[in-house]
C-alpha positions in Angstrom: -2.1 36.0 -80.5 -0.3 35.3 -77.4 3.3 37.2 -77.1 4.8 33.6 -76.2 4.1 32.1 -78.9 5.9 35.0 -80.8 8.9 34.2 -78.8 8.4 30.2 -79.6 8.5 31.2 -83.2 11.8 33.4 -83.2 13.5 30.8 -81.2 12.3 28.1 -83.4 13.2 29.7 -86.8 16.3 31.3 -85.7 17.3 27.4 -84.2 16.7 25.9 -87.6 18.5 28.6 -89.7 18.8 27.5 -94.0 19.5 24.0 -94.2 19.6 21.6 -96.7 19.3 17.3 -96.7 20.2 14.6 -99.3 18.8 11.1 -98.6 19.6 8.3 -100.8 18.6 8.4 -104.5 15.8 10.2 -103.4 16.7 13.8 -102.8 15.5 16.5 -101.2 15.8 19.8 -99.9 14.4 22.1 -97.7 14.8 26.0 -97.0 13.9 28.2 -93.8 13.6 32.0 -93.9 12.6 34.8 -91.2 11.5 38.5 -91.8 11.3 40.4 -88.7 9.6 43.4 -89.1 9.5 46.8 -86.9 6.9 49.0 -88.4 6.0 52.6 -86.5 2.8 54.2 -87.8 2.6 57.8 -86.8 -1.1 60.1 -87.6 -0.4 63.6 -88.3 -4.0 64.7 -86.9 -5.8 64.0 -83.9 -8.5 61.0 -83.9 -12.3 61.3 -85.0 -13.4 58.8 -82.4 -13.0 57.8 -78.9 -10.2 55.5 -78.2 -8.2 55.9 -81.0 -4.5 56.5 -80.8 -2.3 58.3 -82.9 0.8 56.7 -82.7 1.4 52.4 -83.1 4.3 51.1 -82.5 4.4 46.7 -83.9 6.1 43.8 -84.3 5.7 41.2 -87.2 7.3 37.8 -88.7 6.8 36.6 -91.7 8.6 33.0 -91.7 8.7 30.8 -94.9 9.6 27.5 -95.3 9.8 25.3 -98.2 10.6 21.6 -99.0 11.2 19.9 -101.9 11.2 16.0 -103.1 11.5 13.9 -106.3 13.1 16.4 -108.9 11.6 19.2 -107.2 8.6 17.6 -108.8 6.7 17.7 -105.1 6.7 20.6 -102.5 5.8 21.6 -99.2 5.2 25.7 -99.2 4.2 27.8 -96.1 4.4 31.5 -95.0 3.5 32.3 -91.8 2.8 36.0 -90.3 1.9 37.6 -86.7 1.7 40.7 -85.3 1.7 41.8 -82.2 0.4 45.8 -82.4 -1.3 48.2 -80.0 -4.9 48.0 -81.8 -6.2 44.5 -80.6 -7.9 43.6 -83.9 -4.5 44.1 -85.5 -2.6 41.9 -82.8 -3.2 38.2 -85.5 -1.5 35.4 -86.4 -2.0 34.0 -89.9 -1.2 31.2 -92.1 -1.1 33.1 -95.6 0.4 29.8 -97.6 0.7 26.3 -96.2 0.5 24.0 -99.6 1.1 21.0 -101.6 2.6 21.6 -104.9 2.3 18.7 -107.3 4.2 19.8 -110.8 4.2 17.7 -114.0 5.0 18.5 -117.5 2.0 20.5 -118.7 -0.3 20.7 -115.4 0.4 21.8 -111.6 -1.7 20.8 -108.8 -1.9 22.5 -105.1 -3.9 21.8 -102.6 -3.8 23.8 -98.9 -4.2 27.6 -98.2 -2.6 29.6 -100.9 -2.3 33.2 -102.2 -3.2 34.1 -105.7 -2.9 37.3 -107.4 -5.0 39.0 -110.6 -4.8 41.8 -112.0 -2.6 44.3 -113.7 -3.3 47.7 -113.2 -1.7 50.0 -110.1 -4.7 51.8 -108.4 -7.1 49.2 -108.0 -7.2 45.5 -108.5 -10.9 44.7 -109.0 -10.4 40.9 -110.6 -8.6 39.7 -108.1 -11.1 38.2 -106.1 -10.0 34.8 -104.7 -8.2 35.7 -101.6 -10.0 37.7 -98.3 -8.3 41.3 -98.2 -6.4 42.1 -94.6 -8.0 45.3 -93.5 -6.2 45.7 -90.8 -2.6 45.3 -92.3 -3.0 48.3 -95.4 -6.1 50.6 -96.2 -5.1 50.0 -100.1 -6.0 46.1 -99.9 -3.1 45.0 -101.1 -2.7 42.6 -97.9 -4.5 38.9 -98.2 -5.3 36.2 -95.8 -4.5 32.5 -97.1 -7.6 31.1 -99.0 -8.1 27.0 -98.3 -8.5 25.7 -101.8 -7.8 23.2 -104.6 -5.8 24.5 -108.0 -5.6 23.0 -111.0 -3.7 24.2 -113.9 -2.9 23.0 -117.3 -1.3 25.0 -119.7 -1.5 24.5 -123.4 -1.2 25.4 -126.4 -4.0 28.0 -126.6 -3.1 29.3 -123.2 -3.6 28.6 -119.5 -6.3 27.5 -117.9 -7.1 27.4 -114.2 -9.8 25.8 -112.1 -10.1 26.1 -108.1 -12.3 24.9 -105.8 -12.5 27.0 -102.3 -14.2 24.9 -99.8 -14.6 27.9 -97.1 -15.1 31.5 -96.9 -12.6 33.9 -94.9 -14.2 36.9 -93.4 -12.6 40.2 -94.1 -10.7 41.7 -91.1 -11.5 45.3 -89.6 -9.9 47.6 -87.0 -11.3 47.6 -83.7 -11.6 50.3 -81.3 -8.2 51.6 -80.9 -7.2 51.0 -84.5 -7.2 54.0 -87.0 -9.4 53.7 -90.6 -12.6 52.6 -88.9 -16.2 53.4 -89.2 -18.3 55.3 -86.6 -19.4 52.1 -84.8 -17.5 49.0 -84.5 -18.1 46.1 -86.5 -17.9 42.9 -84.9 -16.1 40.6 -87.2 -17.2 37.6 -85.5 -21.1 38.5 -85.7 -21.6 38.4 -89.7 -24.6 37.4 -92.0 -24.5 34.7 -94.8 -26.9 34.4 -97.5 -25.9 30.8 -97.8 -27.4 28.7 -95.2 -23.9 26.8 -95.1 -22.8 30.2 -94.1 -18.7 30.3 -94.4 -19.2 26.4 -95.8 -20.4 27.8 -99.1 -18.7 25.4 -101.9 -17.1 28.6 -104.0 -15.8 27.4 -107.4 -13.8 30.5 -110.0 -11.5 29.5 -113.2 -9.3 31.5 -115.2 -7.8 31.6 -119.0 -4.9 33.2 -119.9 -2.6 33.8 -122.6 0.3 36.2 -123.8 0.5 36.6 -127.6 2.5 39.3 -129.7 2.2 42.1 -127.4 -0.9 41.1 -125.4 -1.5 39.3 -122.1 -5.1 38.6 -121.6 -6.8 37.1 -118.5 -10.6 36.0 -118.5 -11.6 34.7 -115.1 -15.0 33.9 -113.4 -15.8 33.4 -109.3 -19.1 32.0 -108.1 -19.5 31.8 -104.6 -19.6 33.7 -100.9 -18.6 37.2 -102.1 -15.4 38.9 -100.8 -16.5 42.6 -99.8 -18.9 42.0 -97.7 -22.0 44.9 -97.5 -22.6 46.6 -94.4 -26.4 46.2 -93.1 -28.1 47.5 -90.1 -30.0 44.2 -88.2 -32.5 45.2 -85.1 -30.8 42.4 -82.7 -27.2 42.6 -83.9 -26.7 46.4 -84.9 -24.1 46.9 -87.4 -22.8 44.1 -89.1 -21.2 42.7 -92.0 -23.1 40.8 -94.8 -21.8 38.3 -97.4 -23.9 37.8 -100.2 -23.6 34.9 -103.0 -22.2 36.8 -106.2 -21.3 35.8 -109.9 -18.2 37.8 -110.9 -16.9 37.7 -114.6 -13.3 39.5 -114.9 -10.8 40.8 -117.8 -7.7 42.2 -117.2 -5.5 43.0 -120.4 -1.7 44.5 -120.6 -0.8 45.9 -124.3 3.2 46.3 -124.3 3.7 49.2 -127.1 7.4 50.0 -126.6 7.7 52.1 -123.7 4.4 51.9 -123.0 1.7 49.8 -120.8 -1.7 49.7 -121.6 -3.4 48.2 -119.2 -7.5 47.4 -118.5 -9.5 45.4 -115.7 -13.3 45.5 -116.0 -15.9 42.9 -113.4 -19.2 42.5 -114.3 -20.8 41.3 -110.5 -24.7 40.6 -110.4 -26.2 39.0 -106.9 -30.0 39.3 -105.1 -28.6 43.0 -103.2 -26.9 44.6 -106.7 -25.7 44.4 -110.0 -23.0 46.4 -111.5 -20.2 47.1 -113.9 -16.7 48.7 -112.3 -13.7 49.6 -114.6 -10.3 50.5 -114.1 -7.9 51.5 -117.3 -4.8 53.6 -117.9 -1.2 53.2 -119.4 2.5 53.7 -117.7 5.0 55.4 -119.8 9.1 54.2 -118.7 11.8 56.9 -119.3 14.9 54.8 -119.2 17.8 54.9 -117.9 18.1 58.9 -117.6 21.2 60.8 -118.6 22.9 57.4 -118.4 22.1 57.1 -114.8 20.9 54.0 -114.6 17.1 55.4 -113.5 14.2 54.8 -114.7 11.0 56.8 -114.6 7.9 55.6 -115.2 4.6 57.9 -115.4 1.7 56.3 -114.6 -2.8 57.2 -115.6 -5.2 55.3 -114.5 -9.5 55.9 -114.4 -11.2 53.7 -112.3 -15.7 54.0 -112.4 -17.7 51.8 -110.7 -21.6 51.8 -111.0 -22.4 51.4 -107.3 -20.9 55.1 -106.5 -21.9 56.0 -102.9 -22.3 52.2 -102.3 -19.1 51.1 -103.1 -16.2 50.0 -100.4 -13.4 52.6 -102.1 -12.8 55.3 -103.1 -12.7 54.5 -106.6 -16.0 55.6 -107.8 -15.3 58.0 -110.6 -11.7 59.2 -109.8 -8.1 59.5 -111.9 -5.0 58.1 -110.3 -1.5 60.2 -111.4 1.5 58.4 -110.4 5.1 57.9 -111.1 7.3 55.0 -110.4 11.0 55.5 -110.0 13.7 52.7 -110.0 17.1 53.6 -109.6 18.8 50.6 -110.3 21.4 50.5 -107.7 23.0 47.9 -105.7 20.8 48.9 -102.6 17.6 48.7 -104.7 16.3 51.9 -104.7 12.5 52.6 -105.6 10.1 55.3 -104.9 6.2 55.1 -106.2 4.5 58.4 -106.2 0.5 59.3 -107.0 -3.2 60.9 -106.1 -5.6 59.9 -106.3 -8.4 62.3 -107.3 -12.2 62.5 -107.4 -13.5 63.8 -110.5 -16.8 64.6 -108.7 -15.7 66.1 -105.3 -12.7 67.6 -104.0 -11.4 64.8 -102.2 -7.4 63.2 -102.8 -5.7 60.8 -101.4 -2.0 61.6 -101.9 0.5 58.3 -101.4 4.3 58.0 -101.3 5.8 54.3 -101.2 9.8 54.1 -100.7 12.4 51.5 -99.8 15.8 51.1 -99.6 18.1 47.8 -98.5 20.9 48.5 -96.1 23.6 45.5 -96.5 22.3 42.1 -97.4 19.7 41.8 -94.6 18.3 44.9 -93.8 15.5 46.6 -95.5 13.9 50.3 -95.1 10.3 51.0 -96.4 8.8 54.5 -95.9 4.9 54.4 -96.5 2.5 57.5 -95.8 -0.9 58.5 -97.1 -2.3 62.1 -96.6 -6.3 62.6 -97.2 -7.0 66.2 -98.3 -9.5 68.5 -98.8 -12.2 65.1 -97.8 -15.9 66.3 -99.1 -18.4 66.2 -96.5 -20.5 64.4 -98.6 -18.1 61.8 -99.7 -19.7 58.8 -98.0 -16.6 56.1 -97.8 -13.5 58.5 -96.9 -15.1 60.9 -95.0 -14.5 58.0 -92.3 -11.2 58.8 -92.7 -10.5 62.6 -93.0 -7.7 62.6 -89.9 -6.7 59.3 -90.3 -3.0 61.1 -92.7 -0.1 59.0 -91.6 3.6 58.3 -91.7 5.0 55.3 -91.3 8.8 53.8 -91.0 9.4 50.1 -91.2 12.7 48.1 -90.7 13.0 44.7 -92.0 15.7 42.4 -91.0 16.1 39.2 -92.9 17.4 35.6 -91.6 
């Protein structure tokens, strides 16, 4: 990503500012936001491998821009986002949505790159498997790449169904040498292996019911196509490299809503020519509320996650218990901390995680992220990669 276009950005949004059109009977409207974002990573220990740094300074935008035609009936989404950071691999640019919305009474179609999100619990999101996880942006996954696609959806009386058709398969991003949370040997992400002879052209299809009744919301969903997570093979003329086999993946994910209380579940069943397993997460959330009259609320959050591939699996959720708590103070500045460990039942490995952010005004956000790896078996496969990789990091967002 070259550092003027950056600066064409900036200037471009900041030109156009909000704004809003009328234009005969026909009306329409259209609105232009920026987030400029100063993150500053800092690695409490000193790197396991050549060429690593311990502290990364980065700049990002995320612009948005939306128009809207005929009732609101038609739209034009897109959210954009670079970086510019020390690690190369990191240094991107990104469409993550750029869409046509079509909405009618009962049924919505989109067509264009899009995000879409599954799942309900808080440690691990194993259904949600349409989008490409950004590796390079968080080491929990919660960052995704735009996924080309067509959506249908029709919602009816006996729920909500959803069909999409993903014409192309995103490779997953990795760090490169410089970048923190990396294997031993670098893994070029432009040299990968297909099972599919059409390679990243593999015609991917998944659909989705779901449906909230009395005190349940249940989601069934199924994905055939160029799996996700790719699997790391060793080839005699390439070395190291990623490989993206053809999977069948079938998906619940279930919320209970008992008072006070969340009971939540996500279970995959995924079978392909490499493996076939079964991988559960499941645990509840407990909100105190509004404490003492204070206006805070507490929530305590379980989760176990198992999945069958142990050793093999790209996590660390294996056979581990996740103890968390989630605190929103309800104030004007928007207050929230999320606490929690995550522990291996097997080993003596934790990850302990602290997420925090606070607004300042009407346009200025702080978020305080930091993960600490302790007491990292030797044996432990996955995180022992990432023993000295314990950070802090410090972000300031400023809003246009």
């Amino acid at each position: 990503m070259q550092f003027g276009l950056i600066v064409i950005l900036i200037v471009a949004f900041l030109s156009l500012g909000h704004a809003q059109e009328r234009e005969g009977t026909n009306r329409s409207s259209h609105t232009l936001d920026l987030e400029i974002e100063m993150e500053n990573r800092f690695f409490m220990e000193a790197p396991s491998f050549n060429g690593q740094n311990r502290y990364f300074p980065s700049v990002a935008l995320r612009p948005t821009y939306t128009l809207e035609w005929e009732a609101n009936d038609n739209s034009l989404n897109i959210e954009g986002f670079a970086r510019v950071d020390v690690d190369e691999e990191r240094t991107h640019f990104d469409f993550r949505e750029f869409y046509y919305l079509k909405v009618s009474r009962n049924w919505e179609l989109s067509i264009g790159l899009k995000k879409i999100f599954w799942g309900v619990t808080e440690s691990n999101h194993l259904v949600d498997i349409i989008n490409q996880t950004d590796a390079i942006e968080s080491f929990d996954g919660e960052e995704k790449l735009g996924q080309p696609m067509l959506q249908f959806s029709i919602n009816t009386k006996q729920g909500t169904f959803d069909f999409f058709y993903l014409p192309y398969h995103r490779k997953r991003t990795l760090p490169g040498e410089k970048g923190r949370f990396r294997f031993p040997v670098i893994i070029n992400t432009n040299n990968v292996g297909y099972e599919s002879a059409a390679k990243a052209w593999h015609q991917d299809v998944a659909m989705r019911y779901s449906n909230s009744f009395n005190s349940f919301d249940l989601g069934l969903s199924y994905f055939y196509g160029t799996g996700r997570e790719p699997v790391i093979q060793f080839n005699s003329e390439a070395g190291i490299m990623a490989f993206y086999p053809i999977i069948h993946q079938v998906g619940l994910d279930l919320q209970i809503t008992n008072n006070a209380f969340l009971w939540k579940l996500e279970s995959i069943y995924r079978s392909s020519t490499l493996q076939k397993f079964i991988a559960f997460t499941a645990g509840l959330e407990y909100t105190i509320s509004n404490i003492n009259s204070s206006g805070i609320d507490i929530g305590l959050i379980g989760e176990y996650s198992f999945d069958e591939r142990d050793a093999l699996t790209l996590s660390a959720l294996q056979n581990d218990v996740f103890l968390g708590s989630r605190i929103a103070f309800n104030d004007v500045q928007d207050t929230s901390i999320l606490l929690g460990v995550i522990c291996d039942l097997e080993k003596s490995s934790k990850i302990i995680g602290v997420e925090a952010s606070r607004r300042i005004g009407s346009t200025i956000k702080l978020e305080l992220e930091g993960r600490i790896f302790s007491s990292i078996a030797v044996n432990e496969n996955f995180l022992s990669n990432f023993k000295n990789d314990s950070f802090i990091g410090l972000t300031i967002l400023k809003y246009f």
